[in-house]
C-alpha positions in Angstrom: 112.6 55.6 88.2 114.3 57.5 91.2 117.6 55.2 89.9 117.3 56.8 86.7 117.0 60.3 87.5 119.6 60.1 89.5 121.9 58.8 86.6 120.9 61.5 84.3 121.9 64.4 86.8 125.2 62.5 87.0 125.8 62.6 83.3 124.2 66.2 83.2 127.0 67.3 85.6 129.8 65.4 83.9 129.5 67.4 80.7 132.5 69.6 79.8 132.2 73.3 79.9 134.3 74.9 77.7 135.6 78.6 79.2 135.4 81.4 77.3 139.2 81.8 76.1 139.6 78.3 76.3 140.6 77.7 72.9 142.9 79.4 70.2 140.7 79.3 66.9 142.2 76.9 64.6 141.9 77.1 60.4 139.0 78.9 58.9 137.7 80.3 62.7 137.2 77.0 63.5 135.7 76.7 67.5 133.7 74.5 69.8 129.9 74.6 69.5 128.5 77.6 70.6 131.6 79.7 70.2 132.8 81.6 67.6 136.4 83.0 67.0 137.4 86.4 67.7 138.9 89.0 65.7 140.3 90.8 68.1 142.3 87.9 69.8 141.9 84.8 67.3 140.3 83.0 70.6 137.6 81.3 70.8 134.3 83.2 72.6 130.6 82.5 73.3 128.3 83.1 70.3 127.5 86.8 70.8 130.4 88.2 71.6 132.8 88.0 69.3 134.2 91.6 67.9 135.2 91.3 64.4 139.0 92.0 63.0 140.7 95.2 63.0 144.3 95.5 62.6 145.8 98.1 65.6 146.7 101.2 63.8 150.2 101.1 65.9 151.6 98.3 63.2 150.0 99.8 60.3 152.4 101.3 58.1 150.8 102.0 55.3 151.1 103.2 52.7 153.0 100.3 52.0 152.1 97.9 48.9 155.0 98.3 47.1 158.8 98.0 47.6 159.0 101.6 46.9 156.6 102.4 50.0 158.2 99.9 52.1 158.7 100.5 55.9 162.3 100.9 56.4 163.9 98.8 59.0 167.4 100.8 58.7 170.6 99.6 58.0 171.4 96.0 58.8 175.0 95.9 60.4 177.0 92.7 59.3 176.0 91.2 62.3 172.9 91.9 64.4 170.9 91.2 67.2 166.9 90.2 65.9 164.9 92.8 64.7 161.1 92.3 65.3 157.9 94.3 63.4 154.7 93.8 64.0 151.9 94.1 61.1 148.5 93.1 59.7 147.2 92.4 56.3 143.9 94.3 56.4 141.0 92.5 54.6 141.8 92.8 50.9 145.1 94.1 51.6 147.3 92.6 48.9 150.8 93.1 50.5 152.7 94.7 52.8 156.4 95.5 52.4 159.5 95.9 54.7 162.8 97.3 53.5 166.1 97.6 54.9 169.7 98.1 53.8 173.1 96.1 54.3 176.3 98.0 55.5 179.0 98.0 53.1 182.3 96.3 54.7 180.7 92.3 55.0 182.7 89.5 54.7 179.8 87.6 54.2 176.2 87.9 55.2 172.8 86.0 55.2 169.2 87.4 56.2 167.5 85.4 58.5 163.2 85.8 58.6 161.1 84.4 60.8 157.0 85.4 60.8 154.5 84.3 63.4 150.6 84.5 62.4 147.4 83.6 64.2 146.5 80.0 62.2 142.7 81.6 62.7 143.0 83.9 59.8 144.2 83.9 56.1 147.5 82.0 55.6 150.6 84.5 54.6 153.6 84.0 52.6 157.3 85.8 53.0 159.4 86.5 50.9 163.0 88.1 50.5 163.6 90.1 47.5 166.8 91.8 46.2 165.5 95.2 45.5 168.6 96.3 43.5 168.4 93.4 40.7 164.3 93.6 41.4 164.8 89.6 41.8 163.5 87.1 44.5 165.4 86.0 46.6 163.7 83.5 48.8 160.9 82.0 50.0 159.2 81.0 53.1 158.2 77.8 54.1 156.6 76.1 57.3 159.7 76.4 60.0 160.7 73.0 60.6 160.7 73.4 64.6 157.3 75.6 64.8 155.2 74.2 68.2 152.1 74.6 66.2 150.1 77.4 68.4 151.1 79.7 65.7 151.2 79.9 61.4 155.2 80.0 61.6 157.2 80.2 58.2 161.4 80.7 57.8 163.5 82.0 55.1 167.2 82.0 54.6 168.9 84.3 52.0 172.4 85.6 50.9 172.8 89.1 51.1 175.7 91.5 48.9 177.1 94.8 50.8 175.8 98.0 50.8 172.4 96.1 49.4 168.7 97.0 49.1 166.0 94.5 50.4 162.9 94.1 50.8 160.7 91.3 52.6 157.2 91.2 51.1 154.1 89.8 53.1 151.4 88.9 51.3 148.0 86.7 51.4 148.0 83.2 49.9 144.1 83.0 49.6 143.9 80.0 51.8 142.8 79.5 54.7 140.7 82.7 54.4 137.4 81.2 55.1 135.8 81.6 51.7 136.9 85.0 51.6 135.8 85.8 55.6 138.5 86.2 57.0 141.0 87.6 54.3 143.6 89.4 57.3 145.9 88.3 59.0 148.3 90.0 61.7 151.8 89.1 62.1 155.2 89.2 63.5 158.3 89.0 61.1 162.0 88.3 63.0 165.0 89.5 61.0 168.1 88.8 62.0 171.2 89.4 59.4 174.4 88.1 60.0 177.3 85.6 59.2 176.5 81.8 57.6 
């Protein structure tokens, strides 16, 4: 019997605990038992203490649905250094909207985009519009050399001098957890310059 007891507080010591932190939530808030993701952080937490989402009013821009109420990243010179933006897609928000211009003497110019999301939360979608012609551009897909911690998608796009564009960022509907966790905050990389 005294074998026996001894065995089981063996075992009873050998079980994992998983640290608060631990774990990045993965699709649909998905967590170890007895956690639950975080809104705040997209980690993992014990049950209890989780706060819910709220985007940080320092990257809200809004109003900003539309092209017309986009938030203006300037004038893109023909060749630039990255430009980064941080934002969030409140719950039910249906799209947010970046603008920026081209300068006019270009040989030739393409806009690069790169966006970085928590995978916790509502998958998003980019894309690169021509505001002038009121035509798409392009469209993002899954980076091809994304490490995985993140949701990461990359565009390409040719660009005309002295041009208007816009980069929409909008909500796909999946991933969202049934409609839980519709948000999603985000980093979008622009960087314009020659083929």
């Amino acid at each position: 019997m005294r074998a026996f007891a001894i065995a089981a507080l063996a075992l009873a010591a050998c079980s994992p605990s998983i640290g608060e932190g631990a774990y990045l939530c993965g699709s649909e808030e998905l967590c170890p038992s007895g956690q639950e993701c975080n809104g705040a952080d997209g980690t993992c937490v014990f049950t209890g203490t989780a706060e819910p989402f709220a985007c940080d009013p320092s990257v809200l821009h809004e109003p900003d649905d539309t092209a017309a109420q986009g938030f203006s990243l300037g004038v893109q010179r023909c060749s630039t250094v990255p430009v980064e933006t941080d934002g969030c897609l409140a719950a039910g928000d249906t799209a947010n909207w970046l603008v920026f211009q081209t300068s006019a003497n270009c040989s030739a110019i393409v806009a690069t985009i790169r966006s970085r999301s928590p995978l916790a939360f509502e998958v998003l979608d980019v894309q690169l519009w021509d505001l002038d012609a009121n035509s798409l551009i392009a469209t993002s897909d899954a980076c091809p050399d994304s490490p995985g911690v993140d949701a990461e998608q990359c565009l390409t796009g040719a660009l005309a001098n002295s041009g208007h564009y816009g980069i929409e960022v909008a909500p796909t509907g999946a991933g969202d957890c049934n409609g839980a966790c519709n948000f999603n905050d985000y980093v979008v990389t622009l960087q314009v310059g020659p083929p």
